[in-house]
C-alpha positions in Angstrom: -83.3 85.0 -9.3 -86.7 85.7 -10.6 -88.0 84.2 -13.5 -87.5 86.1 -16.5 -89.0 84.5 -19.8 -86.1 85.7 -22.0 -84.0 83.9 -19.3 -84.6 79.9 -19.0 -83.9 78.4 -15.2 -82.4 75.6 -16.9 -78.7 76.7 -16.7 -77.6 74.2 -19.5 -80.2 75.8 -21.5 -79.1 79.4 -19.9 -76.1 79.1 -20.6 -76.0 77.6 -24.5 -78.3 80.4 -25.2 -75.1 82.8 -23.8 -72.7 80.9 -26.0 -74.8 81.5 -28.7 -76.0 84.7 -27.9 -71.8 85.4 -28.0 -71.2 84.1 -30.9 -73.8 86.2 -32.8 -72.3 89.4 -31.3 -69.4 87.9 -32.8 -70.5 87.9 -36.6 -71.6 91.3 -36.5 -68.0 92.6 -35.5 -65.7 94.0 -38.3 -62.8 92.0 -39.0 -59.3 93.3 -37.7 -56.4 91.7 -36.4 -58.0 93.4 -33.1 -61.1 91.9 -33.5 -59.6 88.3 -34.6 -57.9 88.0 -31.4 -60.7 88.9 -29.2 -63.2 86.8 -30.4 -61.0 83.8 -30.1 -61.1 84.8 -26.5 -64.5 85.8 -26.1 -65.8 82.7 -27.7 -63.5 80.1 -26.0 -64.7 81.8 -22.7 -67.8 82.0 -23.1 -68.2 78.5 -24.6 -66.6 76.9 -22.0 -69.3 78.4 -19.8 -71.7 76.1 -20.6 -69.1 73.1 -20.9 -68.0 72.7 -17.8 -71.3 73.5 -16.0 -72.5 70.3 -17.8 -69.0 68.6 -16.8 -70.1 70.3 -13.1 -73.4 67.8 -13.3 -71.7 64.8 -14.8 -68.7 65.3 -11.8 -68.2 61.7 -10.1 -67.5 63.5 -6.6 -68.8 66.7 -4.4 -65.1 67.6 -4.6 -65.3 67.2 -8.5 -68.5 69.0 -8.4 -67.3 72.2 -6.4 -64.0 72.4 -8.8 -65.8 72.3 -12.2 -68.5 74.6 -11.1 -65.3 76.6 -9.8 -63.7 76.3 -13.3 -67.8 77.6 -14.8 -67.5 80.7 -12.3 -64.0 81.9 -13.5 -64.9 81.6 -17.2 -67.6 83.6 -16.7 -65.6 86.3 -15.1 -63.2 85.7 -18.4 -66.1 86.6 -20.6 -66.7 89.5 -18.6 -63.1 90.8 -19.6 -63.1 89.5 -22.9 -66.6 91.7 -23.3 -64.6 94.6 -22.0 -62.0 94.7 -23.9 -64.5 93.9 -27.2 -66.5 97.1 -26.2 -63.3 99.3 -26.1 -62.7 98.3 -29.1 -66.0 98.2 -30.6 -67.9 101.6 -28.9 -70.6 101.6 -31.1 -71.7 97.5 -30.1 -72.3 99.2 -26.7 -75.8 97.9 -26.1 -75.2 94.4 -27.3 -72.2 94.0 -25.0 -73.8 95.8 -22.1 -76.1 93.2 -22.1 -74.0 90.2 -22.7 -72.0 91.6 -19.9 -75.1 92.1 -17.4 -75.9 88.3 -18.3 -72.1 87.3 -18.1 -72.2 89.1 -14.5 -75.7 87.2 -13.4 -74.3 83.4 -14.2 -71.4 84.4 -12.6 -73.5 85.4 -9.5 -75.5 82.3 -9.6 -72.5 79.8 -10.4 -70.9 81.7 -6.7 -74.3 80.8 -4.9 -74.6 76.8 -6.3 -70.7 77.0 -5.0 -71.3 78.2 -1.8 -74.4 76.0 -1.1 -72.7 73.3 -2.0 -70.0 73.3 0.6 
């Protein structure tokens, strides 16, 4: 991955800034029973992102390590959906969600490499 300066290298950082970057998406939705349910998802998802790749550097074991960061990859493939299923229902937050999606996609890539390096 190059270094992008709207992207930090510090995946904690990365990956808080996602969360958060999520969350503000979020706001901006209307409310709808739709939309209620959806951003439970999308939020829980895409928070536990950056949870367990924190639990992933805390892990007591390589085995613990390789699960956790496991766990990290499939929530960001979660988000990916839950981003999906927002923009189908919310066409005209297209651009927001593309790029929360293209960012959703990247961790996920990166999580796979740290995963298969570290086996």
């Amino acid at each position: 991955m190059g270094e992008d300066k709207n992207k930090p290298y510090d995946l904690e950082k990365r990956t808080l800034y996602f969360a958060k970057a999520i969350i503000h998406l979020c706001k901006k939705l209307p409310r709808n029973t739709i939309n209620i349910e959806l951003v439970r998802q999308l939020v829980r998802a895409a928070g536990s992102v950056g949870a367990n790749y924190r639990e992933a550097n805390e892990a007591l074991s390589k085995k613990d390590f390789a699960y956790r960061m496991r766990v990290t990859r499939k929530e960001a493939k979660e988000t990916t959906y839950w981003l999906e299923l927002v923009l189908e229902a919310n066409p005209g937050f297209g651009n927001d969600i593309d790029h929360l999606s293209q960012e959703s996609r990247e961790l996920r890539n990166i999580f796979s490499s740290i995963i298969d390096k570290s086996k």
